[in-house]
C-alpha positions in Angstrom: 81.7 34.5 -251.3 81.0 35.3 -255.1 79.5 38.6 -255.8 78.7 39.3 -259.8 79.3 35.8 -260.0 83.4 36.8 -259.0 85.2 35.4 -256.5 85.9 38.1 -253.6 86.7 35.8 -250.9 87.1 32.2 -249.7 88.3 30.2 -246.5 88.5 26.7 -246.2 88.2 24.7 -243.1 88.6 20.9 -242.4 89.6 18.0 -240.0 93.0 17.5 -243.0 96.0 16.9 -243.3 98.6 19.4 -245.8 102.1 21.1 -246.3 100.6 24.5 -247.6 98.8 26.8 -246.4 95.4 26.8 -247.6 95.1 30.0 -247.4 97.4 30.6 -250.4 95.4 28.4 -252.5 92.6 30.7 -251.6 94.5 34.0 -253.0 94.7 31.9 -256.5 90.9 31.9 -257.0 89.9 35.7 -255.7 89.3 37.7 -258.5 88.2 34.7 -260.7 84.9 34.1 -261.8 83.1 31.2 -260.0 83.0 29.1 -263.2 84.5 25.7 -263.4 86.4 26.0 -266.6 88.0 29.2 -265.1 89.2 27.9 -262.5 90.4 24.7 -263.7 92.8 26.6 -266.5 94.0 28.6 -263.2 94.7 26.1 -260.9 95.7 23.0 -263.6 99.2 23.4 -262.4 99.0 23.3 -258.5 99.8 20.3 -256.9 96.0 19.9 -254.6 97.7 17.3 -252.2 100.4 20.0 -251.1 97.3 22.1 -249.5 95.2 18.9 -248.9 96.9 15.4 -248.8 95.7 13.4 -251.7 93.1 15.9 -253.3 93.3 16.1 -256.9 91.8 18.9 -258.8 89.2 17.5 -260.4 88.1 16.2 -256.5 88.4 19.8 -255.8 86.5 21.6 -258.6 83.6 18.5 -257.8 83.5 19.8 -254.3 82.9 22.9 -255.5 80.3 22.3 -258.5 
């Protein structure tokens, strides 16, 4: 949920496969503002298929925008 357009919290749930826990991945974006070129400088150097096998980023930031 974004509130003032910032990120206060997020969950993610699927039927996926991963050696993370998503739930870290989800610390990384509170606090940031729900803006695609914000989130892409914070997250540019995560590996996505650690949390989700075979998710890139830009497959990520598309799910999201």
């Amino acid at each position: 949920m974004a509130k003032d357009g910032i990120i206060k919290n997020i969950a993610f749930y699927g039927d996926f496969f991963g050696n993370r826990e998503l739930s870290e991945l989800g610390e990384k974006l509170v606090g940031l503002h729900f803006e695609n070129g914000e989130l892409k400088v914070a997250l540019e150097k995560l590996d996505f298929s650690e949390y989700i096998y075979n998710l890139t980023m830009k497959d990520f930031l598309e799910l999201l925008f």
